[in-house]
C-alpha positions as CSV (number, residue, x, y, z in Angstrom):
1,X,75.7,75.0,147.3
2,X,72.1,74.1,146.1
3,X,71.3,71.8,149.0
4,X,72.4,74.7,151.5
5,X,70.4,77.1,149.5
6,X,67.3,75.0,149.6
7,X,67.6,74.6,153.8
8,X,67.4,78.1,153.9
9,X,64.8,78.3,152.0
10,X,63.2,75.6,153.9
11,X,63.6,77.1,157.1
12,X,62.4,80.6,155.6
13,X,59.2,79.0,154.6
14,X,58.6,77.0,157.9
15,X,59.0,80.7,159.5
16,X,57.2,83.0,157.5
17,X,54.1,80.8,156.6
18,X,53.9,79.3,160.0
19,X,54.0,82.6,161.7
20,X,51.7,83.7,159.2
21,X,49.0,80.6,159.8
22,X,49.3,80.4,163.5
23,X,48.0,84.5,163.5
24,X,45.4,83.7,161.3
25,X,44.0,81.3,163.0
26,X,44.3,82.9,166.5
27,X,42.7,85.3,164.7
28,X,39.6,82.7,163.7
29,X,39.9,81.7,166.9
30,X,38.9,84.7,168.8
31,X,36.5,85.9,166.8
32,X,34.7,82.7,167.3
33,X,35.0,83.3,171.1
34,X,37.6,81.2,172.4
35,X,40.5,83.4,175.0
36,X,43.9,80.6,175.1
37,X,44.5,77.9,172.7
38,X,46.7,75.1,173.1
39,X,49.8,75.9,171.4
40,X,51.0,72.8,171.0
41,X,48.4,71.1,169.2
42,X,48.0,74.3,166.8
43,X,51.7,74.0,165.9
44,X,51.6,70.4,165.4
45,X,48.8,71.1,163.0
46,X,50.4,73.9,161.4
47,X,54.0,71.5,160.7
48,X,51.6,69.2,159.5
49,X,50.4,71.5,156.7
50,X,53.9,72.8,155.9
51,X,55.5,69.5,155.9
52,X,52.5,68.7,153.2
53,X,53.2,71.6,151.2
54,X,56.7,71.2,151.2
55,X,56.6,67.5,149.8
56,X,53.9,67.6,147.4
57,X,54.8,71.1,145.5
58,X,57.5,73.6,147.4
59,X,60.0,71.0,146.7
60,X,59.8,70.7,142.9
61,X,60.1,75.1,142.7
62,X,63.6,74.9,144.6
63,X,67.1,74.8,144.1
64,X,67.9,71.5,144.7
65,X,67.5,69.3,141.8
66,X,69.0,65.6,143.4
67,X,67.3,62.4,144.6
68,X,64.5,61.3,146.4
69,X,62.1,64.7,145.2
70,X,58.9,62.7,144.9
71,X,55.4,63.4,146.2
72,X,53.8,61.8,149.3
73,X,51.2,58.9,148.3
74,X,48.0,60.0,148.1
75,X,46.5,57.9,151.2
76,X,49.2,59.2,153.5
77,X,48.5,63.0,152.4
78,X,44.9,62.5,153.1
79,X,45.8,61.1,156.5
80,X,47.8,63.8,157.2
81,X,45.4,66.2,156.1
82,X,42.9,64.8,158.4
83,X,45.1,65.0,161.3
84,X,46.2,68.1,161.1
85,X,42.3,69.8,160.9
86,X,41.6,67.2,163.8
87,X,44.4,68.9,166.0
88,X,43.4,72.6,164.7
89,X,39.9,71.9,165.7
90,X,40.6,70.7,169.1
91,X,43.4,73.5,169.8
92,X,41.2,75.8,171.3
93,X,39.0,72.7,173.8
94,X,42.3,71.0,174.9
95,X,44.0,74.0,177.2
């Protein structure tokens, strides 16, 4: 019942704070001028932060208490990291 629980919850956060991000930042977007924005890079970069998130503190507050609930090595988070503000930056240039 746990692992079900935590999907849901998962999924839940996925929605609600990458619905949440992608308006703020169409928001940032247009007040700095730009009219479209590529979608998919913005959502890429968006995962990217969730995903990071998720492993490094979101999964230690959940319900599901079994293996493999470690954080992501340092090196790969800062990769990550820098992807994902690469693809945010170049959202609104690549239409």
């Amino acid at each position: 019942m746990g692992f079900l629980l935590e999907i849901v919850r998962i999924v839940l956060l996925m929605i609600l704070f990458g619905a949440a991000l992608s308006a703020m930042l169409h928001q940032v977007y247009a007040l700095l001028g730009f009219d479209s924005v590529n979608g998919w890079l913005l959502g890429l970069a968006i995962y990217l932060w969730v995903f990071l998130l998720f492993r490094n503190k979101w999964q230690f507050a959940g319900w599901y208490k079994g293996r493999g609930r470690e954080k992501l090595p340092r090196p790969l988070t800062v990769t990550l990291i820098v992807c994902s503000i690469v693809l945010a930056v170049l959202a609104p240039f690549v239409v």
